[in-house]
One Martini backbone bead per residue (centre of mass of N, CA, C, O) as a GRO file, in nm:
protein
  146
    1UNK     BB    1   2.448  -3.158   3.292
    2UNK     BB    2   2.273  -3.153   3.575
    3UNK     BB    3   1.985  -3.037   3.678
    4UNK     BB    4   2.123  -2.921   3.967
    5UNK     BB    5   2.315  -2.771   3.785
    6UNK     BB    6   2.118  -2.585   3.654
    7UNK     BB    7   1.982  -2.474   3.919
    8UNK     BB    8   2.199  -2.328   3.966
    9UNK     BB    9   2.295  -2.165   3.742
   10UNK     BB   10   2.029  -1.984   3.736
   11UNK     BB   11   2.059  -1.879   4.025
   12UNK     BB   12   2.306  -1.747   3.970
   13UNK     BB   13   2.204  -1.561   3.711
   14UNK     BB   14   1.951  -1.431   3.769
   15UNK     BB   15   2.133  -1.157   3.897
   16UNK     BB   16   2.291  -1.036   3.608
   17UNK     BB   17   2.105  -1.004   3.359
   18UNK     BB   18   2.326  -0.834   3.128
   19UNK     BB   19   2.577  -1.081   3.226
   20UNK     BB   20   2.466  -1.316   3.070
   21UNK     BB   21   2.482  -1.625   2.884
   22UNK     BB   22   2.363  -1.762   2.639
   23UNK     BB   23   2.317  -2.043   2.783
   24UNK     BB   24   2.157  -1.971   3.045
   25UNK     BB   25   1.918  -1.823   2.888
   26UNK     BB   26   1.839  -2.067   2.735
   27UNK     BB   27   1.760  -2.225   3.010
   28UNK     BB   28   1.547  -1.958   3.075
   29UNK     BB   29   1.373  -2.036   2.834
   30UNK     BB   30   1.290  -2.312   2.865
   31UNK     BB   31   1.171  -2.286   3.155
   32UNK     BB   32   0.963  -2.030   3.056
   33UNK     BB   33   0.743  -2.147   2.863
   34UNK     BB   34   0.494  -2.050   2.878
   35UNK     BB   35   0.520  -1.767   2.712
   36UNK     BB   36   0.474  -1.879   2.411
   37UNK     BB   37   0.203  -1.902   2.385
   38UNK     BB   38   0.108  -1.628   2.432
   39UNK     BB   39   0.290  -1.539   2.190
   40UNK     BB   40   0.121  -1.686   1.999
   41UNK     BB   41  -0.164  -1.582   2.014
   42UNK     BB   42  -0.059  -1.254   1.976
   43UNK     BB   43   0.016  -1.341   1.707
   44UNK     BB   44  -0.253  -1.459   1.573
   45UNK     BB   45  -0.391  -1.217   1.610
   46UNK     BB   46  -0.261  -1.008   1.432
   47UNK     BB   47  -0.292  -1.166   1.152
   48UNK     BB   48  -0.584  -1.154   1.166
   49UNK     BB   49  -0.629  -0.871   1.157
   50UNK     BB   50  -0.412  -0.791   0.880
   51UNK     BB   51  -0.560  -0.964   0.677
   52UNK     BB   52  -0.759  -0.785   0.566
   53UNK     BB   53  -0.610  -0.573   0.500
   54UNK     BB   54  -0.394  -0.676   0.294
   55UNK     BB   55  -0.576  -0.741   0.092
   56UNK     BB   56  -0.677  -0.529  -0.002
   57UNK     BB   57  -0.448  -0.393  -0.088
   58UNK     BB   58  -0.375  -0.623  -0.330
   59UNK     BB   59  -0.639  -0.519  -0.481
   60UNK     BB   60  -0.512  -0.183  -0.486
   61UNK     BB   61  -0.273  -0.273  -0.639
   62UNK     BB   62  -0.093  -0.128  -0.917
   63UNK     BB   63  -0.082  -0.262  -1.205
   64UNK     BB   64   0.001  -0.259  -1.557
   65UNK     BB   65  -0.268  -0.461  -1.618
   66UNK     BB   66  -0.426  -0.247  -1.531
   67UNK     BB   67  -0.716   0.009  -1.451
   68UNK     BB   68  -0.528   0.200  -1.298
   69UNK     BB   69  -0.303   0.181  -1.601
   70UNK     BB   70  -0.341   0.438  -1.877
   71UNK     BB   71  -0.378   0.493  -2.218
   72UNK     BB   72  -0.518   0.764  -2.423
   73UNK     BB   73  -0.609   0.851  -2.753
   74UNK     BB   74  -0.745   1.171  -2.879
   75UNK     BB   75  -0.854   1.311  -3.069
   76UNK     BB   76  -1.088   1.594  -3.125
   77UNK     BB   77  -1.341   1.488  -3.109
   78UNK     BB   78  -1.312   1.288  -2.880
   79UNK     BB   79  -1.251   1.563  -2.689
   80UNK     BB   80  -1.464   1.749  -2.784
   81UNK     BB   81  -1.676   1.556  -2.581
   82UNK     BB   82  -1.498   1.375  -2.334
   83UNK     BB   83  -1.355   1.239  -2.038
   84UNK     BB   84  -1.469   0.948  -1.837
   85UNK     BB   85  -1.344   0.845  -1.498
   86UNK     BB   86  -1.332   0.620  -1.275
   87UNK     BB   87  -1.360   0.610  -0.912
   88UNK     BB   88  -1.256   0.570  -0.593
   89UNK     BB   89  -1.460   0.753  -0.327
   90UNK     BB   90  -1.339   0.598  -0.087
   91UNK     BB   91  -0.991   0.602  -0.135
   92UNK     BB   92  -0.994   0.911  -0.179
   93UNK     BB   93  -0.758   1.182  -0.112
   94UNK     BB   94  -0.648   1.283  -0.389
   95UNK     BB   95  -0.618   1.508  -0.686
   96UNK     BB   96  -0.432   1.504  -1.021
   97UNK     BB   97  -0.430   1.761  -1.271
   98UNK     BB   98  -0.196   1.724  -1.534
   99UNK     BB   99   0.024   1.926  -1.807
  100UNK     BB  100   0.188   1.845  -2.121
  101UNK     BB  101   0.395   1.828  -2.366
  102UNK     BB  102   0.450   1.569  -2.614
  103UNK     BB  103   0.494   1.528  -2.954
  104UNK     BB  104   0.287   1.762  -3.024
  105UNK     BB  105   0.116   1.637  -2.742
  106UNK     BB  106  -0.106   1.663  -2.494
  107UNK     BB  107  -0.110   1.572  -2.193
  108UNK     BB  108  -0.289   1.409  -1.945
  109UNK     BB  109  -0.271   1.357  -1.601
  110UNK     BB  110  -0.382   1.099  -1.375
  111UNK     BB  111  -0.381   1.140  -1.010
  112UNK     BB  112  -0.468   0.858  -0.763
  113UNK     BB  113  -0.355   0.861  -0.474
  114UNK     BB  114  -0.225   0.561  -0.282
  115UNK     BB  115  -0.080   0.380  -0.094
  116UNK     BB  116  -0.108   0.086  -0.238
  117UNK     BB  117  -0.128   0.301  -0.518
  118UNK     BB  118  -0.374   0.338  -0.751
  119UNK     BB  119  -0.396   0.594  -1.036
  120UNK     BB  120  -0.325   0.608  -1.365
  121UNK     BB  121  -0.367   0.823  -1.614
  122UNK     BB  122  -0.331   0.894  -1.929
  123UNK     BB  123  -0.364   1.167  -2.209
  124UNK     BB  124  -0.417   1.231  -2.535
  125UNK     BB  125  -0.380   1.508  -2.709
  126UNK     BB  126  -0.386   1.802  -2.911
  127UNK     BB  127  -0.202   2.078  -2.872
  128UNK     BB  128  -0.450   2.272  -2.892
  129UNK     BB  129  -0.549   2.122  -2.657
  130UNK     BB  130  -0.733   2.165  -2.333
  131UNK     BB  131  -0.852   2.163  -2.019
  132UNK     BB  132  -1.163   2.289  -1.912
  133UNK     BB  133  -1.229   2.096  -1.725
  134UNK     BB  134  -1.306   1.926  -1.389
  135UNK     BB  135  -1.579   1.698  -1.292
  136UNK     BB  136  -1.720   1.549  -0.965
  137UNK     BB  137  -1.965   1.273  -1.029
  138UNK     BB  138  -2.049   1.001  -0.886
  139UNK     BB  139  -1.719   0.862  -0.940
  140UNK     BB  140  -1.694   1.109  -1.198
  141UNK     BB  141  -1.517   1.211  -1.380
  142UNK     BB  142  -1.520   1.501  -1.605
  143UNK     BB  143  -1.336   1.575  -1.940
  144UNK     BB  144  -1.303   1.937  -2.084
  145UNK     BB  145  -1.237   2.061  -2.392
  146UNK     BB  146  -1.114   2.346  -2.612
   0.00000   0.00000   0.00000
């Protein structure tokens, strides 16, 4: 297919549409290529915008291996301390302290979600000890058992 038969074809089909071709489609985006450039530079403004959310994100994804996931497993003596936990109150929306039983001690789970991950703590104590308390000063929880 020589050019002048190309720009035939072109002009033939400019007004068809959405009944064009395959073919004819791609030889009128070949030849309107200035427009790639403009969608590559709004491509790359917008990596470079969401490139610093992304990292953040990953830095406060929750891994198993991390201190946003714990079991801590405490007497008595050591519950009827108190037990505090740091908090990042930049990123908190929300905070549950649930309690339940299981194998004859009381778990205590704290989870603060987040989009990307969060903290989730589990407390075992002595199943006849419960939470008295949860009270956040400064970014750290502190709970008092009974």
């Amino acid at each position: 297919m020589g050019s002048n038969d190309l720009a035939e074809v072109l002009d033939e089909n400019l007004d068809r549409g959405l009944d064009i071709d395959a073919e004819s489609m791609h030889h009128r985006f070949l030849a309107d290529i200035p427009h790639l450039e403009s969608a590559k530079s709004n491509h790359n403004e917008i990596l470079k915008q969401i490139s610093g959310k992304i990292e953040h994100s990953k830095k406060h994804t929750r891994t198993f291996d991390s201190d946003s996931v714990a079991f801590d497993e405490l007497d008595k003596e050591s519950a009827k301390a108190g037990f505090d936990i740091n908090l990042d109150i930049e990123s908190l929306t929300s905070l549950t302290v649930k309690t339940s039983i299981d194998d004859e001690r009381r778990l205590v789970r704290v989870i603060a979600p987040e989009r990307f991950g969060g903290m989730i703590r589990t407390l075992s104590v002595p199943a006849t000890m419960d939470v008295e308390s949860a009270k956040i000063s400064d970014g750290v929880l502190h709970l008092s058992f009974d």
